[in-house]
Each structure stands twice: as C-alpha cells, then as structure tokens.
Kinemage of the C-alpha trace (Angstrom):
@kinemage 1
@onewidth
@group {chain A} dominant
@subgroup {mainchain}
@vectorlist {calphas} color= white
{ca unk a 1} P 76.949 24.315 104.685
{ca unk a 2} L 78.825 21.544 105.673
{ca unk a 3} L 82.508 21.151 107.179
{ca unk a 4} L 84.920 19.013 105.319
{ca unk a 5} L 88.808 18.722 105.385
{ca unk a 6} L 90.209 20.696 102.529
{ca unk a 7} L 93.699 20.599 101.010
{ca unk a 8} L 94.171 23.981 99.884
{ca unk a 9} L 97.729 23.077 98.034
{ca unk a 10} L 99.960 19.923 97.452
{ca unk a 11} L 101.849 20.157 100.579
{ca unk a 12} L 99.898 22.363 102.628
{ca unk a 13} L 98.623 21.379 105.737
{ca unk a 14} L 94.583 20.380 105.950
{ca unk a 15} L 92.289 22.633 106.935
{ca unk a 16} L 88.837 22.460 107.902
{ca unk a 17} L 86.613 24.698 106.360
{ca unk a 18} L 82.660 25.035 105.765
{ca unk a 19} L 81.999 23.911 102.186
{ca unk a 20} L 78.820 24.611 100.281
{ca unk a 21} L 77.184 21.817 98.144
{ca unk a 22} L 75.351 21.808 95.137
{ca unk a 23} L 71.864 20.107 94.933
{ca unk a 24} L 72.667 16.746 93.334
{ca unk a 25} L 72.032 17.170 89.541
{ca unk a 26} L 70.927 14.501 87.054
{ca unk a 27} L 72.712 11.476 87.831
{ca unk a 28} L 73.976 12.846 90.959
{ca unk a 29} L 73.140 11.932 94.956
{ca unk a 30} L 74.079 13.461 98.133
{ca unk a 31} L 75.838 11.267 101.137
{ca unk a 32} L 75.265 12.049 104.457
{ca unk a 33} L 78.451 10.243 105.449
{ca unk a 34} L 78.688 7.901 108.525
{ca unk a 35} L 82.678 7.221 108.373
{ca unk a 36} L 85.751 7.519 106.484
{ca unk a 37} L 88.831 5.560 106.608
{ca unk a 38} L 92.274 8.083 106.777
{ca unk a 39} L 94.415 5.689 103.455
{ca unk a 40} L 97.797 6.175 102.898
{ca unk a 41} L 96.765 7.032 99.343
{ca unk a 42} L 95.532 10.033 101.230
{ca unk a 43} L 98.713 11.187 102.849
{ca unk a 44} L 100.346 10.325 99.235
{ca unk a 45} L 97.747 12.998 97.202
{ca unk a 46} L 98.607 15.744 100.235
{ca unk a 47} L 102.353 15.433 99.794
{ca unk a 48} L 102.716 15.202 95.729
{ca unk a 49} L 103.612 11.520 95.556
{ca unk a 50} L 100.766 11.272 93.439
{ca unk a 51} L 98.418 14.055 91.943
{ca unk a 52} L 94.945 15.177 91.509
{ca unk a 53} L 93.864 19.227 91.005
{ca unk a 54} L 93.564 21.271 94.335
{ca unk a 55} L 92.222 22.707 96.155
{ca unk a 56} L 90.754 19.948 96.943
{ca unk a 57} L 88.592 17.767 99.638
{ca unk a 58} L 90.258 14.784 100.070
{ca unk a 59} L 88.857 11.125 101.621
{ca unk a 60} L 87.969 7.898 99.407
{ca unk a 61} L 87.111 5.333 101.596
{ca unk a 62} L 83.398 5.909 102.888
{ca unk a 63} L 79.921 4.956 103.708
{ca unk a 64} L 76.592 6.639 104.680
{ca unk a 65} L 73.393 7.732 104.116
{ca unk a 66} L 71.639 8.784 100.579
{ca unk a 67} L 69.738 12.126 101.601
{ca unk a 68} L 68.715 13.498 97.894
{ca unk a 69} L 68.753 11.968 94.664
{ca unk a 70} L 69.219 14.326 91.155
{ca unk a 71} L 67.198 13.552 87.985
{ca unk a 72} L 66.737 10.247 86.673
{ca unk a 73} L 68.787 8.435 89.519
{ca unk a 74} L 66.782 5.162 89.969
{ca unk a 75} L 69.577 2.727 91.689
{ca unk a 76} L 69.070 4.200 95.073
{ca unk a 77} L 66.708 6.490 97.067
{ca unk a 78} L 66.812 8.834 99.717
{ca unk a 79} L 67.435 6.818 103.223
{ca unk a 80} L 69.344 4.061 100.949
{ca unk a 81} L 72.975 2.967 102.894
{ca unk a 82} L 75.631 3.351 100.454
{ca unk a 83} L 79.270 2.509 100.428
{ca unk a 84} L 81.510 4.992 98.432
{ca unk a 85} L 83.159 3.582 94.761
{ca unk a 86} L 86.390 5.898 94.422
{ca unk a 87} L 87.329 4.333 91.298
{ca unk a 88} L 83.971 3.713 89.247
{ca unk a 89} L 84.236 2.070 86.017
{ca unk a 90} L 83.625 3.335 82.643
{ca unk a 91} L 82.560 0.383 81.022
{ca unk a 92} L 84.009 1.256 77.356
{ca unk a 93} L 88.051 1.773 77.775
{ca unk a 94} L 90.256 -0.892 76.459
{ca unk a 95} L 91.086 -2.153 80.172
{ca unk a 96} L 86.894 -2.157 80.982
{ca unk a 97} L 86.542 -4.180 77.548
{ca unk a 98} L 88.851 -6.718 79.090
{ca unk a 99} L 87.276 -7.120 81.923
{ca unk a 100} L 90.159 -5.241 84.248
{ca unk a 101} L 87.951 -2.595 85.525
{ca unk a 102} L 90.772 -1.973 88.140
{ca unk a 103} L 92.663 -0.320 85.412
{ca unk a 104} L 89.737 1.936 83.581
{ca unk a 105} L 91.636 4.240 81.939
{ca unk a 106} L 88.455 6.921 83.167
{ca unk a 107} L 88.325 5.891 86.409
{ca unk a 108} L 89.453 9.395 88.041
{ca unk a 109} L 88.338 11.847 85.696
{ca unk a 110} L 85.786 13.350 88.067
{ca unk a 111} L 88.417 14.609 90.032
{ca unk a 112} L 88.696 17.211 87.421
{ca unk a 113} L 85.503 18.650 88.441
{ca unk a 114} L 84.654 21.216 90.441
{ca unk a 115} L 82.236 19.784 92.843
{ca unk a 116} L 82.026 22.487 95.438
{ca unk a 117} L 83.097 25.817 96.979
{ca unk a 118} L 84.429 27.704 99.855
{ca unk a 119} L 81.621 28.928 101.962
{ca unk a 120} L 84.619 31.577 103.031
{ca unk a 121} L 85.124 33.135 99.418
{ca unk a 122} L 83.311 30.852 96.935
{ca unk a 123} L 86.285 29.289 95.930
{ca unk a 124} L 86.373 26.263 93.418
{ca unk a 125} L 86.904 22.926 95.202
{ca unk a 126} L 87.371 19.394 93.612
{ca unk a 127} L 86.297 16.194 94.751
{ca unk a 128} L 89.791 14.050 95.645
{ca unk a 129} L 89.301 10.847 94.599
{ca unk a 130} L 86.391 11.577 92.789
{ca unk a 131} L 83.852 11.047 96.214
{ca unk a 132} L 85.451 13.410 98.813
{ca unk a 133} L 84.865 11.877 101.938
{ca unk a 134} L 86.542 13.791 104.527
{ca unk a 135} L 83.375 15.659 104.543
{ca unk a 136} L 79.858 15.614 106.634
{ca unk a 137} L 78.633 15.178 103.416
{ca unk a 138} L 79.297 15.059 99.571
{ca unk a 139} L 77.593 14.627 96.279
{ca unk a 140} L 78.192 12.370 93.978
{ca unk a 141} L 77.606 10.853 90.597
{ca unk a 142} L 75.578 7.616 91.135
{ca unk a 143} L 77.986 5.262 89.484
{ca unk a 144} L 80.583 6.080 92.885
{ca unk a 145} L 78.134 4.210 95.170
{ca unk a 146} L 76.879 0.834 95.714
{ca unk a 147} L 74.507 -0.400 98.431
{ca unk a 148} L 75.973 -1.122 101.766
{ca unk a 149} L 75.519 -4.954 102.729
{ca unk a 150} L 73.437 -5.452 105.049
{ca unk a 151} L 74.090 -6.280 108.804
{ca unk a 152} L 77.328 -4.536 108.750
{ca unk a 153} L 76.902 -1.164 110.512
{ca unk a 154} L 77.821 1.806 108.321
{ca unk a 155} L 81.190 2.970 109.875
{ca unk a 156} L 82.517 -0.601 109.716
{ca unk a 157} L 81.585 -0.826 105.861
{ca unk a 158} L 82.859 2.304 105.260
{ca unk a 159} L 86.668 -0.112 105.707
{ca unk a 160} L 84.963 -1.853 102.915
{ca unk a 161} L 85.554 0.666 100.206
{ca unk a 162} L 89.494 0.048 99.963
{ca unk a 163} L 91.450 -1.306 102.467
{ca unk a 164} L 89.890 -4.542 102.122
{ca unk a 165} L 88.646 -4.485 98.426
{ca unk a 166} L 92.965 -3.555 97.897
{ca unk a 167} L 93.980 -6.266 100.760
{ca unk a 168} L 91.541 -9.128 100.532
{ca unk a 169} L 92.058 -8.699 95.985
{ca unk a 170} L 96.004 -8.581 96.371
{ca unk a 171} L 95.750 -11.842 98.341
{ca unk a 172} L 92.556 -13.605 95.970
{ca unk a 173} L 93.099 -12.079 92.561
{ca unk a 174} L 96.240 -11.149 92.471
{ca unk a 175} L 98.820 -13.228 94.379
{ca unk a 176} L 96.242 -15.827 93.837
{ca unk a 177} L 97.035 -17.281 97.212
{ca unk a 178} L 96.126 -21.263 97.626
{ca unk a 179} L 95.345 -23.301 101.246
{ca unk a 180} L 98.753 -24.829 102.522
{ca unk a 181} L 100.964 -21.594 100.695
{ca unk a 182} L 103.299 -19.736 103.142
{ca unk a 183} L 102.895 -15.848 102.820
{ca unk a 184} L 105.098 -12.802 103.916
{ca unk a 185} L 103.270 -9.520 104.488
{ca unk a 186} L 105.324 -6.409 104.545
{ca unk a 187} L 103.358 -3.660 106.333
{ca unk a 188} L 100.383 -3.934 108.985
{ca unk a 189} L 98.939 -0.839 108.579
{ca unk a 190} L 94.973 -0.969 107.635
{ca unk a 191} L 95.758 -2.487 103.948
{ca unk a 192} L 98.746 -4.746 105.564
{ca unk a 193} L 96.008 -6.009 108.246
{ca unk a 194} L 93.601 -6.557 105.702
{ca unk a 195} L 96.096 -8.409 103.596
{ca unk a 196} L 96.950 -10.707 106.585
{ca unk a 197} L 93.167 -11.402 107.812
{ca unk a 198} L 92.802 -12.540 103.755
{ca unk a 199} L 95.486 -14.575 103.617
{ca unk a 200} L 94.402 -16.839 106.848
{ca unk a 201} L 90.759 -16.500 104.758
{ca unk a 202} L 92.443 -18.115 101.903
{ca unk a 203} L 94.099 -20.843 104.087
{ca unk a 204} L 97.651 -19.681 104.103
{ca unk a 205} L 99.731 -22.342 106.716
{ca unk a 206} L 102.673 -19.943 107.917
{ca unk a 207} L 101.426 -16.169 107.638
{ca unk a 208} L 104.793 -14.126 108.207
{ca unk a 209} L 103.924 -9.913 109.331
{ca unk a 210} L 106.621 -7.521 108.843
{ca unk a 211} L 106.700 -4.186 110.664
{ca unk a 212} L 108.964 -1.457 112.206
{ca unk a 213} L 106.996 -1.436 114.987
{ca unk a 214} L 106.925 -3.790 117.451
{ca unk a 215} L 104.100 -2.755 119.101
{ca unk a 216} L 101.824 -3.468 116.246
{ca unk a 217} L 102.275 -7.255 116.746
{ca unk a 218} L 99.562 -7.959 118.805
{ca unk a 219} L 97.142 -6.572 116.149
{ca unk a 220} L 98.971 -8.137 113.433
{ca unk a 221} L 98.727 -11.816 115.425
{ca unk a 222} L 94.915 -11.039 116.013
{ca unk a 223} L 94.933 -10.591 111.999
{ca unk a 224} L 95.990 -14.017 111.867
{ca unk a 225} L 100.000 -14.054 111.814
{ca unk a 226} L 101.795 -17.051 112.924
{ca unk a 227} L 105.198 -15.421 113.082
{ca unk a 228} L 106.429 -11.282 113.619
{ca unk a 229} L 109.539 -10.093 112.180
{ca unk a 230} L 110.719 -6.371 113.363
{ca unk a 231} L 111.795 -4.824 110.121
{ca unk a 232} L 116.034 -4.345 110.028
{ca unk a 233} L 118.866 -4.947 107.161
{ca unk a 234} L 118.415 -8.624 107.791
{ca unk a 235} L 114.691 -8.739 107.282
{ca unk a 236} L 114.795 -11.254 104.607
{ca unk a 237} L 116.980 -13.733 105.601
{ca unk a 238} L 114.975 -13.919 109.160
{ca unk a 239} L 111.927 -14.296 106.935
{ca unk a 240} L 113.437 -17.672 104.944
{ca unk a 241} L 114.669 -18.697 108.306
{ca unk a 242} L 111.214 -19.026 109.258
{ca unk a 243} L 110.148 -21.057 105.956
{ca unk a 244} L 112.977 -23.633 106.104
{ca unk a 245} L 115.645 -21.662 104.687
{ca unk a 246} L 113.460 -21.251 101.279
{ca unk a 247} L 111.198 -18.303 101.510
{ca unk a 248} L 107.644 -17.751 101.332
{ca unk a 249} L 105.558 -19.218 98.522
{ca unk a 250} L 104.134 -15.440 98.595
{ca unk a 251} L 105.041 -11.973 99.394
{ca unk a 252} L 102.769 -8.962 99.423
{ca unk a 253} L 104.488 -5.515 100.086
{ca unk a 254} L 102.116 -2.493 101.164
{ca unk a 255} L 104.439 -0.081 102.230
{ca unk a 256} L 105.677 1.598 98.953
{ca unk a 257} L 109.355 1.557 99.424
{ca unk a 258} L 112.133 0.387 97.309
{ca unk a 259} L 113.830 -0.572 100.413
{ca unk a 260} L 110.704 -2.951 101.318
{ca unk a 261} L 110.152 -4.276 97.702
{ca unk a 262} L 113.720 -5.214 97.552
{ca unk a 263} L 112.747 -7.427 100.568
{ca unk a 264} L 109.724 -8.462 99.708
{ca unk a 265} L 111.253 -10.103 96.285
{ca unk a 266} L 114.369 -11.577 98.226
{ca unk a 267} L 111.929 -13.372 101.360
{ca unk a 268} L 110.000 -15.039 98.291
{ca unk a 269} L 111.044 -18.674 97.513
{ca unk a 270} L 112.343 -19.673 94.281
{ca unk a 271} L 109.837 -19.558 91.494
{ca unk a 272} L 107.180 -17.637 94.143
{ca unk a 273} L 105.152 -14.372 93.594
{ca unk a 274} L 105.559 -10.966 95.520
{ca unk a 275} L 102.867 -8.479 95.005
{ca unk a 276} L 103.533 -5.145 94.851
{ca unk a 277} L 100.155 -3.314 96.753
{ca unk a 278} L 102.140 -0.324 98.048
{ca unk a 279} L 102.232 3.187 96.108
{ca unk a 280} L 105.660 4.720 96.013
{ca unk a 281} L 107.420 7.899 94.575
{ca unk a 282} L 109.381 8.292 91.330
{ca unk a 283} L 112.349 8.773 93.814
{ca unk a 284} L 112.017 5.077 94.695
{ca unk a 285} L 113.972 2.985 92.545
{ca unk a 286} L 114.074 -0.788 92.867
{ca unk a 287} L 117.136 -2.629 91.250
{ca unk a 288} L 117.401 -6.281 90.053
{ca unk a 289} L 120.512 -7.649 87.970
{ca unk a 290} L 119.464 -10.093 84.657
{ca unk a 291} L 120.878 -13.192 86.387
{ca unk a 292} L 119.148 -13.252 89.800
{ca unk a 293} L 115.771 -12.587 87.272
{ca unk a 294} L 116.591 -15.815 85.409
{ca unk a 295} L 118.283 -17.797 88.984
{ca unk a 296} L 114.672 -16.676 91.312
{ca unk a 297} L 112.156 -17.636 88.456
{ca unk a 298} L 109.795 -15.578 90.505
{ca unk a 299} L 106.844 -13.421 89.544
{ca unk a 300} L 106.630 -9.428 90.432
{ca unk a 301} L 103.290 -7.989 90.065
{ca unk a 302} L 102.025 -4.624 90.537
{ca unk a 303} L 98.539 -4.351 92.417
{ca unk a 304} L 95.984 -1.932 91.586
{ca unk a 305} L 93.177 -1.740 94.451
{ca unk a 306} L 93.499 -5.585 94.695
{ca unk a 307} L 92.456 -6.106 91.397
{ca unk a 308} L 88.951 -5.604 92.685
{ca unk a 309} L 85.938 -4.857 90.415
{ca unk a 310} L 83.902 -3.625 93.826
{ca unk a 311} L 80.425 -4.811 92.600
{ca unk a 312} L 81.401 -7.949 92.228
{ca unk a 313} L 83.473 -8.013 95.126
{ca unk a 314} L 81.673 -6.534 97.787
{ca unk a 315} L 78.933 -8.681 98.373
{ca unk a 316} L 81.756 -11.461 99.207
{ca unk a 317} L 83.304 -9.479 101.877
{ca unk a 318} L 80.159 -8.801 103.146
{ca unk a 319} L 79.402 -12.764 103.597
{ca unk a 320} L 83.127 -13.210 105.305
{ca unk a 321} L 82.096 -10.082 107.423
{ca unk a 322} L 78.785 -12.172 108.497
{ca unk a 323} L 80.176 -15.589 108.600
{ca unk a 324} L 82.752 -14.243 111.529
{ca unk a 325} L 85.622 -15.046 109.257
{ca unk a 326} L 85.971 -11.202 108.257
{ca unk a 327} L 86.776 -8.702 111.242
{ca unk a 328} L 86.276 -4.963 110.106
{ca unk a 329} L 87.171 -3.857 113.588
{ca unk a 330} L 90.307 -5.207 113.954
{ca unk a 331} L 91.430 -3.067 111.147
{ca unk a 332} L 90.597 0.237 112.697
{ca unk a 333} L 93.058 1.701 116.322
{ca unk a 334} L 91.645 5.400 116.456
{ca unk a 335} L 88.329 6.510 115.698
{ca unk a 336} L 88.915 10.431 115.232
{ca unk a 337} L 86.997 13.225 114.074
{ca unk a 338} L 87.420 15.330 110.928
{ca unk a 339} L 90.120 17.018 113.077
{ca unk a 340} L 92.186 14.222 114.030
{ca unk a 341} L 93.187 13.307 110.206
{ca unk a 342} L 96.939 15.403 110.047
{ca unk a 343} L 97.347 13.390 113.184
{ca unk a 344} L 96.437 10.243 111.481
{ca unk a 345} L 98.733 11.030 108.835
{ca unk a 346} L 101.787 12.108 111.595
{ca unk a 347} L 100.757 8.580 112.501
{ca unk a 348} L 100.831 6.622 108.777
{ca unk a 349} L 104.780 8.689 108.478
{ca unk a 350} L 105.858 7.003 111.567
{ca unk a 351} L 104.326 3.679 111.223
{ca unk a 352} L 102.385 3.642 114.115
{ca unk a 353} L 98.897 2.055 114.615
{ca unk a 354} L 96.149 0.454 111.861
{ca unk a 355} L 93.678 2.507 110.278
{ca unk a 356} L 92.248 5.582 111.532
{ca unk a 357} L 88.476 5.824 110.931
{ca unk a 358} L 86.515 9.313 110.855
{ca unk a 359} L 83.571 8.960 112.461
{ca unk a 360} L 80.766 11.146 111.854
C-alpha cells in the first residue's frame, strides 16, 4: 500500500487515502516518486474546468525512481531515474503524422483506465493525467517516462515535466521569441516564471511581468524581469508605456482569464504575437470587434504544453539547467508534503507564491 492524494469527485475536496497498486504488467513500470509539482491544470481537473473520470489520483508533473519493470519493458530498468511524460504520444494520429505531437489526438486516453484501488473498499481509481503523481508511487505504461538528465537532482527535474516544457516551448516554439524582442508576461506563477526565465534565455531586451501580487516581484525580477506591473484596469496601457508607447513585440498570458487575454492582446504592439498558455473555462469569453482584427495585424495563438514534443525537448533544458542559464529552484516557494496540496491550491486561487513542489 501506498498513500496518494485522491479526488473522490469533481469538486470534492482531496483526500489522502492508502491506494493499492498493481504489479506493473507488460509494458508497464512502477515509480517510486521523488517529487511532484502542484499545476494549475491540477486545481482546473478538481474543480470541473476541465475533465477526466474520477475518482481519481491526480498529479502530472513528476520524477523518481523505476522500482519494477512489467514484461518486455527494455527502455529502462529497475534503479533507472525517470521523469514523468503526462501527455505521451501516439505516433499514428493525424496531429503525430504532422509532427505536432503536442496535439495527439490519444494523448490522454489512459486516463480512462483504472489503474488502482482503494485499499479502504477496493474501489476503482484512475490515473489523472494518465501518470498520477500525487502518489508515493504509481505505475505506469513505459511510453509516460523518459530518463531523467543527469546532474539535475530528481525533485528539481521533476519541474521539468511541465512547467518548463509549457513555459520555455510557449516562449521557443510558439511565440518564437528572437534576441532584441520586448516581451510581456501575464502571470508569475510556476509556468509564468518559467516563461520569464525563457524569455531572458532567448535574449528578450525589455522582459515586462504582470501580477496581482506585489509581493511576487522579487521572484519574478530573479526570473529575469526588467520591469513589474501590479495587475489593475489600466494594465495595458502601463505596459506600452513601458515599450515607448507601442507595446511589446510579444505577449504570453498564463493565467486563463478573459479578463487577462483581453490584456495580453491590447499590451502587444501592432503586428506582434500574444500567446495564449493559460487554460480557462467555457464561462470565459474573450471579445474582439472585425476592425481592431484588421487595425492590430497581430497574431493570437493558443499554446498547448509549449508546443513541446518532451523527448526532444528535454535534453535541452537539461543543458540550460547545467550551463547555469536554467534555474529549477527559482521556480519552486513551498516544498510541501502530500498534505499540503489543497493548500497549494488555496494558494494558486489567490495568486500567491510560484510553484509548490511535493516532496517525497
């Protein structure tokens, strides 16, 4: 038996509950799990903003230890250090056969499955995201890990598995952002600091943060802002103050809000691109009239985990992580245990702090 934090209905506070685990069958491995990042996408499955079958163990952003291996796994071995893949690939769908494994339409269909049970009542439980990482440990099919680089220590890399692959891809792949550009990021939670240590990465010369909180502007300065703005009504025009009266070349927005996206679209310049990284509700409409489409000339994008195919990916991280340029723990403000995650969540709801990292 292990303990894991289980949703028992959309809505529903967490619990945490002793779980029993299969043995990993063929294809399948067992984590021992070192960390797990607390994502907003995490608060958004618990509260029915978006939707996967519960009860369930939630968690997608992990790393650890391989302990057991099932039937004809050869990739890794028992003792192999592993970072979590939430969103494995199929390989075949029309968006894998065009090389936008971000979008595979088969991505989450293991968190259909019924992966484990109650030790309680042997009740069904299914895997979150596919790797369920608010647990001790998990299992697994093989494709949702990849090795962990090496150097990095296992609850930094854990960060690895989506606030950076989503922040550092919205700022390479997506926005596409080039040295000497001017970029506005909306949001410095873990995926917001991510997005502004990747845009001083990529050169940016004016990095603008935007945040209720005021307190987070020491972090988001460390990240490598040049200017804070304190989210209000006149958030955009304070941002194009800033840039000359013109706006940023770039905006990325990874709150989720129709309030923010409206922003994030009026602080770009003429003819620039805001990226849309934050996951919203249906409730969240976002309004633009024809004219001001034609006037702006600029480019809104939607973001799907930063346009990241992780194997590719990762191993690049991992050389920013070594070369210094990278800083995993400047992401993370509470290290908590398997307890602390409603907390974390009070915290993500009130916009306080960076990411909250379960450590094992």
């Amino acid at each position: 038996m292990v303990r894991a934090a289980v949703l028992p209905a959309v809505g529903a506070p967490l619990e945490i509950a002793g779980i029993e685990l299969p043995d990993p069958g063929p294809g399948q491995v067992r984590v021992r799990l070192a960390a797990a990042g607390v994502c907003h996408s995490d608060l958004s499955l618990s509260n029915g903003t978006m939707r996967v079958p519960v009860p369930a163990v939630l968690g997608h952003e992990g790393a650890g230890t391989v302990v057991a291996v099932g039937e004809g796994v050869t990739q890794v071995a028992p003792g192999s250090p592993v970072v979590l893949n939430w969103a494995p690939s199929c390989g075949s769908c029309h968006a894998c056969s065009l090389g936008e494994v971000w979008l595979c339409a088969n991505a989450l269909t293991g968190a259909g499955n019924v992966y484990a049970r109650r030790a309680s009542d042997g009740s069904d439980l299914h895997p979150g995201l596919n790797v369920a990482a608010f647990a001790e440990e998990t299992v697994v099919p093989v494709s949702c890990v990849l090795p962990a680089p090496e150097g990095i220590p296992l609850t930094e890399a854990a960060l690895l598995g989506c606030a950076v692959l989503t922040g550092y891809g919205a700022v390479h792949h997506s926005a596409q952002v080039q040295p000497g550009e001017s970029v506005a990021v909306f949001g410095a939670g873990g995926v917001g600091l991510a997005v502004l240590q990747a845009a001083r990465i990529a050169g940016a010369s004016q990095i603008v943060a935007v945040d209720v909180s005021p307190e987070k502007e020491p972090l988001a300065r460390e990240a490598g802002a040049t200017d804070y703005v304190v989210a209000s009504e006149g958030t955009a025009r304070e941002v194009r103050a800033l840039t000359g009266g013109h706006g940023v070349d770039v905006a990325v927005e990874c709150v989720g809000r129709a309030v923010t996206i409206r922003a994030a679209w009026e602080s770009t310049r003429r003819g620039g691109r805001t990226t849309v990284v934050g996951i919203g509700g249906k409730d969240q409409q976002v309004t633009f009239n024809a004219l001001e489409i034609f006037h702006w000339g600029r480019t809104l994008a939607g973001c799907v985990y930063g346009n990241s195919d992780p194997a590719r990916d990762l191993p690049v991280l991992a050389e920013h992580v070594r070369a210094g340029r990278l800083d995993l723990g400047g992401l993370v403000t509470d290290r908590i245990a398997l307890d602390g995650i409603p907390a974390a969540f009070d915290n993500m709801i009130a916009g306080k702090g960076g990411r909250a990292l379960v450590v094992f």
